[in-house]
N, C-alpha and C positions, 0 to 999 in steps of 0.2 A: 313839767320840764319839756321845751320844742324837743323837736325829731332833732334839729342840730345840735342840741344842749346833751340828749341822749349820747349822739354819738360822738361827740368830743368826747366825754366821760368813758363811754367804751375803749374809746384807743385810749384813752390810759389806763385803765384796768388793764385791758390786756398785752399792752404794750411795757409795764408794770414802769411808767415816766416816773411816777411819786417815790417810788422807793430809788432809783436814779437818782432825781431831787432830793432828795431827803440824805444819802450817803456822800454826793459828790457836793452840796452844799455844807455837809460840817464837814468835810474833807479841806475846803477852800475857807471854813470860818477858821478852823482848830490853827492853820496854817498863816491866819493874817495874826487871828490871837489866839494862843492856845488856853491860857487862861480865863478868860470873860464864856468860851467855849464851855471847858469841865465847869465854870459856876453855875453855867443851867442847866447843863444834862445831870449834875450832880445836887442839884438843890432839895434840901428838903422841903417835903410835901407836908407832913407829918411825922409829929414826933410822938413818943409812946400808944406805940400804934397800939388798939385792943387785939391784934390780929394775930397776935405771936412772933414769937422774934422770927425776925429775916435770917436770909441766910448769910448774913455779912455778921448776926450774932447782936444786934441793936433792934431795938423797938423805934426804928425809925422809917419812914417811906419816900425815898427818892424818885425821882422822876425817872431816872434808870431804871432802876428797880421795877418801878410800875410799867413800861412799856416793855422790859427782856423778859420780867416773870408772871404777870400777869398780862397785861395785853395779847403778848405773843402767843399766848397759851390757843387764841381763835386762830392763830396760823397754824399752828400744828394741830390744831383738830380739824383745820380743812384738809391739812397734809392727810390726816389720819384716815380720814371718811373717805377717802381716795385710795387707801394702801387697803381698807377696811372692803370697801366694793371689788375690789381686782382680788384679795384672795378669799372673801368670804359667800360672793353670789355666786350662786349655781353658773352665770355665764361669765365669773370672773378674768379678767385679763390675764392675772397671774397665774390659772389652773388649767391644768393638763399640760400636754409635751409642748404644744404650741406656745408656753412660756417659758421652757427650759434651757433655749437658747441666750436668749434675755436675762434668763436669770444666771446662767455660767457667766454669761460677758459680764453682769452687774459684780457680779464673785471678783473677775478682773480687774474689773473698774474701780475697786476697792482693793485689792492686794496690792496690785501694782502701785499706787501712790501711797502706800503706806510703805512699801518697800523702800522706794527713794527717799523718802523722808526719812526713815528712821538709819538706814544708809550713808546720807548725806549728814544725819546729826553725828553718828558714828566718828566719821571721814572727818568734820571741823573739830572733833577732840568736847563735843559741848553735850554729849547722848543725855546724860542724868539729868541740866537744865531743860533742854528743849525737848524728850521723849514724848513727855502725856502732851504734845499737841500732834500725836501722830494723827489722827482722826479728823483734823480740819479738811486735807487734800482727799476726804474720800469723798464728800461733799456734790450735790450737783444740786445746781440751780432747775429747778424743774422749768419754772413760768420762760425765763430766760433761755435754757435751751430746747422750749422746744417752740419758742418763736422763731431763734435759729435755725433751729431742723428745717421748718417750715418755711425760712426764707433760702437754704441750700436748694432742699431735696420738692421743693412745692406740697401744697396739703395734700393731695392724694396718693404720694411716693411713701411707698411699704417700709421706707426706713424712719420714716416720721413716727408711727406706728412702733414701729422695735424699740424709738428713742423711749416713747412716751414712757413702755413698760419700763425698760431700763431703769427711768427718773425715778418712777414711784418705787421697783424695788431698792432703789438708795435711797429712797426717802425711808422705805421702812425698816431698813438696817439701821441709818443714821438715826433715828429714833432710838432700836434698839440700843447702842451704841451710848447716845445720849443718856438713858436710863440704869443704864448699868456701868457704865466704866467714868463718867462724870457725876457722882454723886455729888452734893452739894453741902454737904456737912455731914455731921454725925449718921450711919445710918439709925434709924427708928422704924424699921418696916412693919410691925404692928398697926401704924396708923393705915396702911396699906388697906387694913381690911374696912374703915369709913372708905375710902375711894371704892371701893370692889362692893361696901353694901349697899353705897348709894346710888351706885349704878342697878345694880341686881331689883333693889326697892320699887327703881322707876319701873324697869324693863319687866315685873311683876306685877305689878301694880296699873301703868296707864297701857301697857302692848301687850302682852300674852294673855293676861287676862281675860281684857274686852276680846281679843278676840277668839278668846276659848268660848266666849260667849253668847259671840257673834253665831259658831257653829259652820255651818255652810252656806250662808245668808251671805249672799256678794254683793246684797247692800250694805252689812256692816254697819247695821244701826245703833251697836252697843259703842264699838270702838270711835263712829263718827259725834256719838253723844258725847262722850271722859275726852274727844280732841275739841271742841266747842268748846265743854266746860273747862277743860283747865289746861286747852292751847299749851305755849310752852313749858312752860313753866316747873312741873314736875323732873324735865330734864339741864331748866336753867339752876333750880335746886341741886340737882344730883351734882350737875358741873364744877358748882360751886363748894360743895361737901367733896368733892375729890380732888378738887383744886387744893384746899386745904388740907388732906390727907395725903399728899406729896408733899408738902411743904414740909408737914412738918417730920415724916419718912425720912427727908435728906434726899429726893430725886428731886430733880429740874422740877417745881410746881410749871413751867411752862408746856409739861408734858403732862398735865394735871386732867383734861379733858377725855383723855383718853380712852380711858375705860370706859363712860356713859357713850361711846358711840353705839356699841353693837347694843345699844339697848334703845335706840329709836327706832321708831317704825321708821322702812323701808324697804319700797317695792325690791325683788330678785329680776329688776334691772338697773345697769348703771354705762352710762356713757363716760364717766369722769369729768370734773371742771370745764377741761377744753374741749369736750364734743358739743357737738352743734345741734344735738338732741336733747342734753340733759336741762336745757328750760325748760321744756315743757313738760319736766317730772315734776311730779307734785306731791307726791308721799313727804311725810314732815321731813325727814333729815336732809334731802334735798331742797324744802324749802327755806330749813334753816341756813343750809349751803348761799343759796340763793339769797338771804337776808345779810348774810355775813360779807359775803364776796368783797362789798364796795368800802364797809368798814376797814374790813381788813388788810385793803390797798393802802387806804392811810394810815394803818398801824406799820405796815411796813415802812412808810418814808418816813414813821415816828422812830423805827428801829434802825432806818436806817441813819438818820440824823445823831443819834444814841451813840451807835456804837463805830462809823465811820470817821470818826474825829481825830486823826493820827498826823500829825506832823512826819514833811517826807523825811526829815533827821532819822526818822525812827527805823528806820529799812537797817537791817540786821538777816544772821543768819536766817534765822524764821523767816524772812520775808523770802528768801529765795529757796530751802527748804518747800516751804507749802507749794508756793510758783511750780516748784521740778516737780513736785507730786501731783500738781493739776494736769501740768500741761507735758509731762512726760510719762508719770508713773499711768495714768487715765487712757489714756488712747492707747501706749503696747498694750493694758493689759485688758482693757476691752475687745483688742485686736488679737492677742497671743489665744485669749481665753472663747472667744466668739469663734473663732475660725476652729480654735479643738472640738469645738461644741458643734458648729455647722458641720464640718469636713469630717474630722478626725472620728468622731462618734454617732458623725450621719443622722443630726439630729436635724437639719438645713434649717432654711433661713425664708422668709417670706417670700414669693412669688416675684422676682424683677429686684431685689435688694442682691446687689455682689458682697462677698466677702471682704473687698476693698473698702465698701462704705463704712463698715467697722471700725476703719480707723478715722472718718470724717466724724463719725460717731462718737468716737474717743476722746475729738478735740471737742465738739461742743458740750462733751458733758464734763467738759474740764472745766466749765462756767461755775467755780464755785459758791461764789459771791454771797447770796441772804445768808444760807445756811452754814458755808465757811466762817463768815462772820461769825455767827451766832456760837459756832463750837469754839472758835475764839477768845472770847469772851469767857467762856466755862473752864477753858482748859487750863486758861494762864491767871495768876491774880493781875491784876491793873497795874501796868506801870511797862518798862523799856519794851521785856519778849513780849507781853499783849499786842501792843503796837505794832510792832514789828510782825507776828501772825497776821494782824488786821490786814496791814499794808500787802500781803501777798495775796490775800483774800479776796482785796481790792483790786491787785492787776492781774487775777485771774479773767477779768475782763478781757482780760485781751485776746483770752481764747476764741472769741467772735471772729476776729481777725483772723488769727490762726489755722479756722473752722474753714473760711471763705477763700483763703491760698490754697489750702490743702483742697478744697470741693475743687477750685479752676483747675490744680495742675492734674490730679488724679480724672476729672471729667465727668460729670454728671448730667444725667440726661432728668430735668425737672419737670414733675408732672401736677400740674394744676387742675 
């Protein structure tokens, strides 16, 4: 591939254009034809799957299906390995006091749009239909805001930094979130313990082992021998055995991944996706990171083609419910809850970030978008309120906008 061919590719990776494309084109099909539209996203792929039944309760495999439950399953294990490094390495993001500001506003970031939402379903008399999609508006676009962040505040501005952790701690609630209060059918938590032994299996077997083995040898000739001979594989097995042992548990299988993370080798360093250091790690789960990345762009405009299909007809209470949750419940309570945590309990705030930014903070992590989406889909069955969620999911977008009035009139001084 040229140097030019490269960096095309990169500004779309990291500019995330395919998952854009992919949501704003079935937006624009589902709306010339809605029908020809659901015939493809809905097409069977396979019928009497050997796999076990779906969560729809049919031995059949749709195209849906395959890109929300399986496909996605590599988004959120890249989410994972990220939420995974910030609280589990010794130099984590998310550990010690240095994250507890972040982590109160993320507390905010999440009450507050649940509040309006469940509020405003109260206020239009509809609480019972629309309640369990309280959880869409807690949502934050990680890739999305914090390319924003970065176009407000410049990459070297301290609030880029707050945004980041912020993202990943609502990544790792929305996870939680997902696993526990959207279950998928029946629960069967027994199967729980194939995901937890297949993980355990690996992480005994090709990582502690070799290098209990290894000893004090910081050549690590046993551990470099079992990564030669059986590369990935042992952890593409495990993925696979817990992929399957959520499914059939009754959790989101797209959350199937999850447990084999802390069981790959990885150095007790971590830059996260977006730093400009973490190419050059090479420990396996990072290079898995690194193999996945470009996949994973396209599964997203696979996801996003999926599940973006909404005729504008369908805008409903839910559609402005999730909107107030994004773009109102998110910023006070990022702001209410950051500033008690900077100020009120003296816990401050990084070096040159005002407590003002808190609320520029607030609008861009009201970007709900992939992830709103995706809780979307979980929370509603198919049909009028899905859409209608979708659709607010959809013009959480606009918080970009929103982001960029509020950065001009409040005033930011950008440091590149």
């Amino acid at each position: 591939m040229s140097a030019s061919q490269n960096s095309v590719w990169g500004f779309i990776q990291e500019y995330s254009v395919l998952l854009v494309l992919g949501a704003f084109g079935a937006l624009i099909w589902a709306n010339i034809d809605y029908y020809s539209y659901h015939h493809i996203v809905d097409i069977v792929l396979f019928d009497h799957s050997p796999i076990g039944h779906l969560h729809d309760g049919h031995r059949t495999l749709t195209l849906h299906y395959l890109i929300n439950d399986v496909l996605m399953a590599l988004f959120f294990g890249i989410a994972g390995k990220e939420v995974w490094e910030a609280v589990a390495l010794k130099n984590g993001s998310l550990r010690g006091k240095k994250a507890l500001t972040p982590l109160i506003a993320t507390a905010g970031g999440m009450i507050g749009p649940v509040s309006v939402y469940l509020l405003g379903a109260f206020a239009v008399g509809k609480f019972a239909a629309l309640a369990n999609g309280w959880a869409i508006p807690t949502a934050t676009d990680i890739a999305f805001s914090y390319l924003v962040g970065r176009i407000i505040f410049g990459a070297k501005h301290p609030a880029v930094g707050f945004l980041l952790l912020l993202a990943i701690a609502d990544d790792a609630a929305g996870l939680i979130i997902l696993a526990v209060f959207y279950p998928q059918g029946e629960l069967n938590l027994e199967w729980l313990l194939l995901s937890l032994g297949a993980s355990l299996a690996a992480y005994l077997l090709f990582n502690y082992m070799p290098r209990r083995a290894d000893g004090g040898d910081a050549a690590r000739p046993v551990s470099t021998r079992v990564r030669a001979r059986f590369g990935y594989w042992p952890y593409i097995i495990a993925g696979c055995a817990s992929w399957y042992g959520f499914q059939q548990a009754g959790i989101h299988p797209a959350l199937g991944l999850l447990p084999v993370i802390p069981a790959i080798p990885h150095a007790d360093t971590g830059f996260g996706v977006f730093g400009a250091n973490e190419t050059h790690k090479h420990d396996m789960l990072n290079d898995m990171e690194h193999g996945l990345k470009a996949p994973v762009e396209v599964i997203l405009m696979l996801f996003g083609f999926a599940n973006a299909g909404v005729v504008f007809s369908s805008m409903g209470d839910a559609t402005w419910l999730v909107l107030g949750g994004l773009i109102i419940g998110k910023p006070v309570g990022i702001l209410l809850l950051g500033a008690i945590a900077a100020a009120g309990l003296k816990l401050g705030l990084p070096e040159g970030m005002r407590i003002i930014d808190l609320l520029i903070i607030g609008f861009i992590a009201a970007i709900g978008f992939t992830v709103s989406l995706f809780i979307s889909a979980v929370a509603f069955p198919a049909g009028e309120i899905q859409d209608a969620a979708k659709m607010g999911a959809l013009f959480s977008f606009g918080a970009v906008f929103l982001s960029l009035i509020v950065a001009k009139i409040i005033g930011v001084k950008k440091m590149e």
